[in-house]
FIROLO-854749 format. One record per atom (N, C-alpha, C): chain; atom name; residue in one letter; x, y, z negated. Coordinates in steps of 0.02 Angstrom, whole numbers, always signed. Atoms other than C-alpha are relative to their C-alpha. Layout:
N
['A' 'CA' 'a' [X Y Z]];
...
This chain:
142
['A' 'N' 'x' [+42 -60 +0]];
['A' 'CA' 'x' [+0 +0 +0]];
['A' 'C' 'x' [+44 +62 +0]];
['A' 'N' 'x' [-34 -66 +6]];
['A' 'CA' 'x' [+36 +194 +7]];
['A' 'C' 'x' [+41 -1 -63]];
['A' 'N' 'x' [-36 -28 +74]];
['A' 'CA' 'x' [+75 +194 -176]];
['A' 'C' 'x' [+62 -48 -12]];
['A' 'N' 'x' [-60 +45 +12]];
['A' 'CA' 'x' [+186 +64 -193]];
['A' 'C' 'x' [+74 -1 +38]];
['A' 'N' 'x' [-45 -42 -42]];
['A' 'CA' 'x' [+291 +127 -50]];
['A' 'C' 'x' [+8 +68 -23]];
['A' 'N' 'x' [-39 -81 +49]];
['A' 'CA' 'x' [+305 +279 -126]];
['A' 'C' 'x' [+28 -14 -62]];
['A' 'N' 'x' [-21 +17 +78]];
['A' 'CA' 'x' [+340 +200 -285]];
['A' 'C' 'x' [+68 -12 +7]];
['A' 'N' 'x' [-78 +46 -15]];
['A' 'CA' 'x' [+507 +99 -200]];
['A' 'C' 'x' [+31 +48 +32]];
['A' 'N' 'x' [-55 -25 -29]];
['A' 'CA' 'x' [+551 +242 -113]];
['A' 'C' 'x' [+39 +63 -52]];
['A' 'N' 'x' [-18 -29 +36]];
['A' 'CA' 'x' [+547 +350 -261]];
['A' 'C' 'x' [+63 -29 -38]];
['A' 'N' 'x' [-79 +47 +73]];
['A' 'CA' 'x' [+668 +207 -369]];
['A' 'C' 'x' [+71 +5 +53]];
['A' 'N' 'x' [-33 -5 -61]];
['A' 'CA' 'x' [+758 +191 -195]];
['A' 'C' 'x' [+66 +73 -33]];
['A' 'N' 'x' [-17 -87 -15]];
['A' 'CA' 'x' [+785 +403 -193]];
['A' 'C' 'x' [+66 +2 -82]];
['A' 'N' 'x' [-49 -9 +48]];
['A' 'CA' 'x' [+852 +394 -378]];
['A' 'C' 'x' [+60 -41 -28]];
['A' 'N' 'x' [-69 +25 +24]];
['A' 'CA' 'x' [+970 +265 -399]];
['A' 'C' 'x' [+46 +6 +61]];
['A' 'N' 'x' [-74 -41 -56]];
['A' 'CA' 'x' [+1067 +343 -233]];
['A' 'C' 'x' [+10 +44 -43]];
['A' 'N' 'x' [-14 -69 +53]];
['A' 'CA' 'x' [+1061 +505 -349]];
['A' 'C' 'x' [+61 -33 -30]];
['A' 'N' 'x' [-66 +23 +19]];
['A' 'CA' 'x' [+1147 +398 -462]];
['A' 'C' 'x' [+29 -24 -6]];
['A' 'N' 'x' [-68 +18 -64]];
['A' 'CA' 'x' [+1263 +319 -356]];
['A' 'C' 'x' [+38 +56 +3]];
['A' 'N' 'x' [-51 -57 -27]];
['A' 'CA' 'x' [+1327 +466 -303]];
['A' 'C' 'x' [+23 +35 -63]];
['A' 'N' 'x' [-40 -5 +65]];
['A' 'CA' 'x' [+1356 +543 -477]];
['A' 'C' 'x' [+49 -47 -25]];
['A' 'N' 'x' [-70 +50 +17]];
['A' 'CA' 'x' [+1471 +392 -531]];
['A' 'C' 'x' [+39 +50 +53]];
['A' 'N' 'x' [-47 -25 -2]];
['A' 'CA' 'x' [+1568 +478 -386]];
['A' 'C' 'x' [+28 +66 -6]];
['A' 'N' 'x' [-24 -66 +28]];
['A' 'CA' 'x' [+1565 +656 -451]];
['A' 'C' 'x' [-58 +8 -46]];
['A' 'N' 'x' [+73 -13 +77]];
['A' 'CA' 'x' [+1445 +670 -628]];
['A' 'C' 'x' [+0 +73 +10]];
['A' 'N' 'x' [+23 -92 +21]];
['A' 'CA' 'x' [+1454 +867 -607]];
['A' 'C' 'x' [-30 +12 +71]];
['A' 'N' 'x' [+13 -29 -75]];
['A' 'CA' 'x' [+1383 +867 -416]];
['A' 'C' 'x' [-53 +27 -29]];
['A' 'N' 'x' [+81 -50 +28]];
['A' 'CA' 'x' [+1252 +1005 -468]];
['A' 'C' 'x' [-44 -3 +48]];
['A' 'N' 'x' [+55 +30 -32]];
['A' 'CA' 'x' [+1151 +956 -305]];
['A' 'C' 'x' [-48 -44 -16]];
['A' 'N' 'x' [+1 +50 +33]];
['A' 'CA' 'x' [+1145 +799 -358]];
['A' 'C' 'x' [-53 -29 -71]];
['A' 'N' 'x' [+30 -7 +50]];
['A' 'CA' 'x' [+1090 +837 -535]];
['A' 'C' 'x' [-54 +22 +2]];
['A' 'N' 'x' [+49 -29 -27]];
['A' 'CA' 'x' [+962 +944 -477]];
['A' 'C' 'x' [-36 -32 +18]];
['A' 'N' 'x' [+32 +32 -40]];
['A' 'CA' 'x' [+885 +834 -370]];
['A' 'C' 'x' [-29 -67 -50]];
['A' 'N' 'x' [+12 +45 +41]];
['A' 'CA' 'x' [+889 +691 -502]];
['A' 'C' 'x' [-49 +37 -48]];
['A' 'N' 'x' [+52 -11 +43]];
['A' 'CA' 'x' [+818 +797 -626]];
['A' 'C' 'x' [-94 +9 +35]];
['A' 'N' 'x' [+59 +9 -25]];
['A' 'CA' 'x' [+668 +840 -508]];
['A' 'C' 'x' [-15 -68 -1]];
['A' 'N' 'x' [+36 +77 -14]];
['A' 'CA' 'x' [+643 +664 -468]];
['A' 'C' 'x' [-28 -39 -58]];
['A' 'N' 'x' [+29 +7 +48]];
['A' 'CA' 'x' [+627 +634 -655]];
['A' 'C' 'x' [-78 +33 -24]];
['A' 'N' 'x' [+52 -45 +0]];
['A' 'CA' 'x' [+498 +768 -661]];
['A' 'C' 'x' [-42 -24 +15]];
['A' 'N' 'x' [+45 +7 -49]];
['A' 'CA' 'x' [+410 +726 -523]];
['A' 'C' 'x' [-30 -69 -29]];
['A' 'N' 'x' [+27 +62 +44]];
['A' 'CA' 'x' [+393 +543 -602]];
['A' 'C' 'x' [-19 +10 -63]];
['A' 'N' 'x' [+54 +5 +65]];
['A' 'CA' 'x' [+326 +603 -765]];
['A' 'C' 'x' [+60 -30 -67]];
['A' 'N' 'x' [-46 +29 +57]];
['A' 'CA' 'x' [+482 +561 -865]];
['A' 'C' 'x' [+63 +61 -15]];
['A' 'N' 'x' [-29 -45 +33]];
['A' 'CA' 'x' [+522 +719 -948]];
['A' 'C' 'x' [+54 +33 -30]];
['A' 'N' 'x' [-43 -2 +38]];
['A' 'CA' 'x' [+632 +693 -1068]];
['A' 'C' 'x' [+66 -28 +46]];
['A' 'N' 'x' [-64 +19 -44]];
['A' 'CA' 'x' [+762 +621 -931]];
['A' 'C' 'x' [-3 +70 +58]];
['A' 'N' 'x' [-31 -32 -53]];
['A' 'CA' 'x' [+737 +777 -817]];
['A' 'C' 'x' [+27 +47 -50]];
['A' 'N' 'x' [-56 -64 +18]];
['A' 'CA' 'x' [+779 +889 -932]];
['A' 'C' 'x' [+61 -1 -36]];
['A' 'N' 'x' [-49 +37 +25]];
['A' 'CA' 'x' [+910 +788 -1006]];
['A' 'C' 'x' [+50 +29 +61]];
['A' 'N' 'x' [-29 -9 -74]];
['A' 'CA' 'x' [+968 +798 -819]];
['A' 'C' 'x' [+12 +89 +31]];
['A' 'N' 'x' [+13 -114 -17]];
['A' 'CA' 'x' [+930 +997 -806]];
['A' 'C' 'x' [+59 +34 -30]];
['A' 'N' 'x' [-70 -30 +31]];
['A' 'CA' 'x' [+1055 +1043 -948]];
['A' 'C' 'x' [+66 -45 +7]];
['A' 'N' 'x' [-68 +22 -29]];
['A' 'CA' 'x' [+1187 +930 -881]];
['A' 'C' 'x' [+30 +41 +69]];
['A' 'N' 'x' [-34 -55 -55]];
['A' 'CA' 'x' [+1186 +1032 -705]];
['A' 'C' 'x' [-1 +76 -51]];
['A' 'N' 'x' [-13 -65 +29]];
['A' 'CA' 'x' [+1183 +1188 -820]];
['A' 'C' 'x' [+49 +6 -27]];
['A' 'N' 'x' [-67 -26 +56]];
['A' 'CA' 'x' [+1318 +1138 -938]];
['A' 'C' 'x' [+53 -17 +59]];
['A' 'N' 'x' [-63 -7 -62]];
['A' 'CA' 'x' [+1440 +1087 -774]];
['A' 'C' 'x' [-4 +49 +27]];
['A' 'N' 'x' [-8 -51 -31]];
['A' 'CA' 'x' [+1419 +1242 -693]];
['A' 'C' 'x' [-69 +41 -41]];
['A' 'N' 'x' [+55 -18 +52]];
['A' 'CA' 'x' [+1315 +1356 -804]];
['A' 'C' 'x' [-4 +82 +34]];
['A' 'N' 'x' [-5 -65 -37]];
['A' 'CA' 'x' [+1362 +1497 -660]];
['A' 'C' 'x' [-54 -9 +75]];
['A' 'N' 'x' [+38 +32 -60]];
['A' 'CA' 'x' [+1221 +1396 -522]];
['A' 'C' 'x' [-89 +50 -16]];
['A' 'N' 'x' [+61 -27 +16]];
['A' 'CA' 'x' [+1069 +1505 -521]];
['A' 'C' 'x' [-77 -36 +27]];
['A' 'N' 'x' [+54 +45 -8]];
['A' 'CA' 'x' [+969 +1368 -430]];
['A' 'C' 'x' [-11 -46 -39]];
['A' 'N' 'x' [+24 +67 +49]];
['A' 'CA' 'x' [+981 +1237 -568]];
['A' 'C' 'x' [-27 +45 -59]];
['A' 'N' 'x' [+51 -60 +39]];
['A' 'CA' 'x' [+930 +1393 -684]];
['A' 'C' 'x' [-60 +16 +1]];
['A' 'N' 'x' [+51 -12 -32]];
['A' 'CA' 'x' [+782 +1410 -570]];
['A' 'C' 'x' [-41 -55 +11]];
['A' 'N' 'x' [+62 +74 -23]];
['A' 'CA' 'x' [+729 +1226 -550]];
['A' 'C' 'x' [-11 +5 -82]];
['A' 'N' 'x' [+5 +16 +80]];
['A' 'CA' 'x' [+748 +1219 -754]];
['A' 'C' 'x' [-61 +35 -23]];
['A' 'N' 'x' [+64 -30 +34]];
['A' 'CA' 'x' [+633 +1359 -779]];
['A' 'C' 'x' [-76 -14 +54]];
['A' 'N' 'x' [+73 +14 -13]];
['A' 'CA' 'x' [+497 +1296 -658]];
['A' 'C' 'x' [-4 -70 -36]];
['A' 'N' 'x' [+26 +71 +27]];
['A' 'CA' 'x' [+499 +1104 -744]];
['A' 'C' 'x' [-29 +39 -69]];
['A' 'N' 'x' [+14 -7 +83]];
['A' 'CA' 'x' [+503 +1217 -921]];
['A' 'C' 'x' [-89 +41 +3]];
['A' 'N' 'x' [+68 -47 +12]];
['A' 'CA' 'x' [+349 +1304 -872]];
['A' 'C' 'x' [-55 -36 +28]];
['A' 'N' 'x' [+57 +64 -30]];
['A' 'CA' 'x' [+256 +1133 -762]];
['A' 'C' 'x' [-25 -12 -85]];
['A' 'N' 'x' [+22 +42 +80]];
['A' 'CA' 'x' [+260 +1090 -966]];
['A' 'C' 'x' [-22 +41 -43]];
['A' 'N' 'x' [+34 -44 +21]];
['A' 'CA' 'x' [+190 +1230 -1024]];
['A' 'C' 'x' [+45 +35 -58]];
['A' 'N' 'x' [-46 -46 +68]];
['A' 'CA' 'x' [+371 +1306 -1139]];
['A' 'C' 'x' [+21 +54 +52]];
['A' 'N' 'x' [+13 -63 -44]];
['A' 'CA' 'x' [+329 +1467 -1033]];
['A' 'C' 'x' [+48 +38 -35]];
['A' 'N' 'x' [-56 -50 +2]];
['A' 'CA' 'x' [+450 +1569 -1144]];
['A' 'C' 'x' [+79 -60 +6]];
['A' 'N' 'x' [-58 +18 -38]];
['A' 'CA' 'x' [+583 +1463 -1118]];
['A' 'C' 'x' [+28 +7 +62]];
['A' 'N' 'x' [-20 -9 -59]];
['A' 'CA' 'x' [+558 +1462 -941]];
['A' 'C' 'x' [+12 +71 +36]];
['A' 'N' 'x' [-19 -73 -3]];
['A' 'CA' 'x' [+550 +1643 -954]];
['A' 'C' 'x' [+108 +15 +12]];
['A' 'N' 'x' [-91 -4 +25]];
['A' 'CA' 'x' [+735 +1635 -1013]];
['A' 'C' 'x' [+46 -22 +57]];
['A' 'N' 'x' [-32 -10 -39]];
['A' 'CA' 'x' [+794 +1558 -882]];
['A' 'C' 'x' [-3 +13 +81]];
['A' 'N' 'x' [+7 -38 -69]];
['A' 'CA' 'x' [+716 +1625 -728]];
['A' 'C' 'x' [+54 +64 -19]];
['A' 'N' 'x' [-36 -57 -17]];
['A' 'CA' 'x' [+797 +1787 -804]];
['A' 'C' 'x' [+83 -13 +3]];
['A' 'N' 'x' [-75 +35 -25]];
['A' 'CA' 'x' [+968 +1686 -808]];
['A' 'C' 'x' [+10 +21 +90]];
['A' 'N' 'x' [-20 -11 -65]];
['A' 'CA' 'x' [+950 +1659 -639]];
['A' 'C' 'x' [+6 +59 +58]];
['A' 'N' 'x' [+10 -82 -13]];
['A' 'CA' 'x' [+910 +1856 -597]];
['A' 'C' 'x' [+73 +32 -21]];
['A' 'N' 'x' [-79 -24 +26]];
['A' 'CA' 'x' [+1055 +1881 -692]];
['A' 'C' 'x' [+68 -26 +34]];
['A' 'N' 'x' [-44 +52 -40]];
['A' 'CA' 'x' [+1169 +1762 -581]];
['A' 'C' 'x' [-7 +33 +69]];
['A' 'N' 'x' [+16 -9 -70]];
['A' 'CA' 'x' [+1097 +1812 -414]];
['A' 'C' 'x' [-63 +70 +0]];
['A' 'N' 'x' [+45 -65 +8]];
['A' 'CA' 'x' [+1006 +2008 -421]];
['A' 'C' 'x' [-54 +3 +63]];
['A' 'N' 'x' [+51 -39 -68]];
['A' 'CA' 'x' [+926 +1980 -254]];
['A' 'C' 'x' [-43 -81 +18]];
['A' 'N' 'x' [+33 +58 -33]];
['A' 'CA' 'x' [+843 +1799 -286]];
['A' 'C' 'x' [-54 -1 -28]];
['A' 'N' 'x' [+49 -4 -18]];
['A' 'CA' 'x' [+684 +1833 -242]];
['A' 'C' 'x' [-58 -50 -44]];
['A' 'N' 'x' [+42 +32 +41]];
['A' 'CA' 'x' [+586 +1676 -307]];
['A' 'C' 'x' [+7 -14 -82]];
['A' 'N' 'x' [+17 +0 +63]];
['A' 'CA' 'x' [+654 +1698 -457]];
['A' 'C' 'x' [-34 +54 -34]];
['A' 'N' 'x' [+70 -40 +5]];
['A' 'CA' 'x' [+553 +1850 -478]];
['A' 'C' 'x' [-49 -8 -3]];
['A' 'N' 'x' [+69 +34 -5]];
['A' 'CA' 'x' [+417 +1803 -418]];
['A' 'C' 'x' [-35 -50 -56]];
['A' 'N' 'x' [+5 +49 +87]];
['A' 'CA' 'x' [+427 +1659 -567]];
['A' 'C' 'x' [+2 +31 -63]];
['A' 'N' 'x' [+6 -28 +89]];
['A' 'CA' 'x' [+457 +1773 -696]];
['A' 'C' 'x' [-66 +35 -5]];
['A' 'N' 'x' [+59 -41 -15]];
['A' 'CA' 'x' [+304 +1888 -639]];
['A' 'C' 'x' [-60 -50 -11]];
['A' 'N' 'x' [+60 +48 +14]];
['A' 'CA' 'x' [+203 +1735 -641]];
['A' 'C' 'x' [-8 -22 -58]];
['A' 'N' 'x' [+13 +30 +74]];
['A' 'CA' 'x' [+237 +1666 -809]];
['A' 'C' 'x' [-4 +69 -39]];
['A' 'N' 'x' [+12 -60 +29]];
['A' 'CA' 'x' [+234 +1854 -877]];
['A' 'C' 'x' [-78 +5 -4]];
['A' 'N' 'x' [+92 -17 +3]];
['A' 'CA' 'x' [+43 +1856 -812]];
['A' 'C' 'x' [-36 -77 -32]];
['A' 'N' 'x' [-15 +68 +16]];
['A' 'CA' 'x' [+41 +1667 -866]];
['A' 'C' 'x' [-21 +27 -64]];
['A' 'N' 'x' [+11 -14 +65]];
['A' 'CA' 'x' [+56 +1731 -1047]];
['A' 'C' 'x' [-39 +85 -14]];
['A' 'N' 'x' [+29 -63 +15]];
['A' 'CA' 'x' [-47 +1879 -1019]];
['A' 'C' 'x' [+50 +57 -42]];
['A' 'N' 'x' [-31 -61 +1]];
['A' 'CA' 'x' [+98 +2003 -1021]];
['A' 'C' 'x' [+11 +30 +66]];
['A' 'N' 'x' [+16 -23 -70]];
['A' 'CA' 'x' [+38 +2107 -883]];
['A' 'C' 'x' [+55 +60 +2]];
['A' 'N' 'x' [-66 -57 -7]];
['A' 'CA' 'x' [+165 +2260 -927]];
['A' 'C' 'x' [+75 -35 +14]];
['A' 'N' 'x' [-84 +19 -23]];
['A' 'CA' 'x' [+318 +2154 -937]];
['A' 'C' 'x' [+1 -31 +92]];
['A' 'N' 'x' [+22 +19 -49]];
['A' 'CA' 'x' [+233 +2081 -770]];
['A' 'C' 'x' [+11 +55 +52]];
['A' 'N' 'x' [-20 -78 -24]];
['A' 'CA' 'x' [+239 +2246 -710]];
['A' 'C' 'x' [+77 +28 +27]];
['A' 'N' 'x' [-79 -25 -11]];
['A' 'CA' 'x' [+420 +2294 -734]];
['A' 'C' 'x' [+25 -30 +45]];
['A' 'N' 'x' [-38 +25 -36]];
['A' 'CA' 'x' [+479 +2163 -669]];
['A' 'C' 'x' [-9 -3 +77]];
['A' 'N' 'x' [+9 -24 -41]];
['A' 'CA' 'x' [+379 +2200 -516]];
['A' 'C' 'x' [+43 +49 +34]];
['A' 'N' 'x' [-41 -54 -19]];
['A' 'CA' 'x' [+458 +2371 -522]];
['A' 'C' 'x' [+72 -5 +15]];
['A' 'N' 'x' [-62 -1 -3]];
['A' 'CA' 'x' [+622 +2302 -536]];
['A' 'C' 'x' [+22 -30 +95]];
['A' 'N' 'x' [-7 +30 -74]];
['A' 'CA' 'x' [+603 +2193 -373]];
['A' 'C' 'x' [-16 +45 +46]];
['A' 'N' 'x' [+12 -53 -47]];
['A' 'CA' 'x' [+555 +2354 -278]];
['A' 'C' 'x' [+42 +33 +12]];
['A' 'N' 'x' [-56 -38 -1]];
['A' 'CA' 'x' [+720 +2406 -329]];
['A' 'C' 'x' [+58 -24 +54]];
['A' 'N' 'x' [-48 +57 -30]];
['A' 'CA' 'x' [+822 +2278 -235]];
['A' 'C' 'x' [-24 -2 +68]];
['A' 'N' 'x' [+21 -13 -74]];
['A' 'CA' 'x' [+708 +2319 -73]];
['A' 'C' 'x' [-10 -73 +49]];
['A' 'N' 'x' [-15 +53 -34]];
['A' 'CA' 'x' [+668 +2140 -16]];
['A' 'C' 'x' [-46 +11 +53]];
['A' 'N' 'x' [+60 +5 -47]];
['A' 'CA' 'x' [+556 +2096 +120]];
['A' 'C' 'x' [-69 +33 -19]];
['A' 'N' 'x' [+75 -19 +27]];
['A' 'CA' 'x' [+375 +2142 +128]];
['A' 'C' 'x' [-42 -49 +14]];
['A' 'N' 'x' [+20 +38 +18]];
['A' 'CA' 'x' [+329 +1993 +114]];
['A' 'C' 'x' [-7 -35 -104]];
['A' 'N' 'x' [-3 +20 +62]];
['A' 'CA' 'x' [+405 +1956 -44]];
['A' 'C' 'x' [-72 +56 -54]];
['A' 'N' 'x' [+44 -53 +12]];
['A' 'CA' 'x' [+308 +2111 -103]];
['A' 'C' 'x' [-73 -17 +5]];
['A' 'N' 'x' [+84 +15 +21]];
['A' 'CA' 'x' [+146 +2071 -59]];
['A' 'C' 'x' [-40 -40 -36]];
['A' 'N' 'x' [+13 +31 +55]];
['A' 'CA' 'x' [+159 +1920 -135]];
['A' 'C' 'x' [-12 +8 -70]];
['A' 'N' 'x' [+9 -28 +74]];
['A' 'CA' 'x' [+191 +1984 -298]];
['A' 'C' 'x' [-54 +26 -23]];
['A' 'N' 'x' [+63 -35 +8]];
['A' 'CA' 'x' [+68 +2097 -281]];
['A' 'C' 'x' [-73 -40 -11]];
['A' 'N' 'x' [+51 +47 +4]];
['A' 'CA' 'x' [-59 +1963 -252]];
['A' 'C' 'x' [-6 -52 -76]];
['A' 'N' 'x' [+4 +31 +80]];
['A' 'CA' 'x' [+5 +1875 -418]];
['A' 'C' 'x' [-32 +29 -52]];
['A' 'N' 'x' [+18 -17 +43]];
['A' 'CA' 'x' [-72 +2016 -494]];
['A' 'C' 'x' [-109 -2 +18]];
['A' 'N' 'x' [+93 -6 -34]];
['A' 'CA' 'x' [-268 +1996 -407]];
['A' 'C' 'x' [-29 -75 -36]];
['A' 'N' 'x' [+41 +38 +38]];
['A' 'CA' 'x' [-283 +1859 -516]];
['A' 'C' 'x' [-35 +20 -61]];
['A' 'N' 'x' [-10 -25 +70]];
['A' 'CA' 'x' [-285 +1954 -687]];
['A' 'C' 'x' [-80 +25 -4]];
């Protein structure tokens, strides 16, 4: 069946993951990708096990910063994931979805002003107008 093929290709997907870690444990792709796959299977406590291992090998990667704070906020520890979307803002000033993530979990916890700023701040950095409208639209839920 569908599911069961997805099931083998999921076990498949992760023990290449880690395969390939035996031959470098700090590949922060790697880690990344494993930790999603934990996620995605519902086994929590191994992605984020997996999350702060690509963080503590390179703790300068603003995408494993950025996958960390969307698993921390799928689970509902919204200020945590706060923390490190702004990591990753802080790593990379012009990455876009991590904005967008912080703006969402800001309105998330019904902080529509800090929601705000950080709006204002991404207007500062002049991205697309796309990114922009988006945002904007994060707020037509409220």
């Amino acid at each position: 069946t569908q599911s069961r093929s997805s099931a083998a290709s999921d076990v498949y997907k992760r023990q290449h993951l880690k395969n390939l870690l035996v031959l470098n444990e700090n590949n922060i792709k790697t880690l990344n990708d494993l930790a999603i796959n934990h996620a995605n299977q519902g086994e929590f406590f191994e992605a984020e096990s997996t999350f702060n291992q690509a963080i503590e090998s390179n703790p300068f990667h603003q995408l494993s910063h950025y996958n960390y704070g969307v698993f921390l906020s799928s689970v509902s520890d919204d200020t945590a994931a706060l923390a490190q979307f702004k990591k990753a803002i802080e790593l990379n000033s012009k990455y876009y979805a991590a904005y967008l993530a912080l703006i969402e979990t800001h309105i998330k916890l019904g902080e529509t002003d800090q929601a705000k700023n950080v709006l204002e701040s991404l207007k500062t950095i002049e991205p697309n107008k796309n990114v922009i409208e988006h945002a904007n639209k994060l707020f037509d839920i409220l």
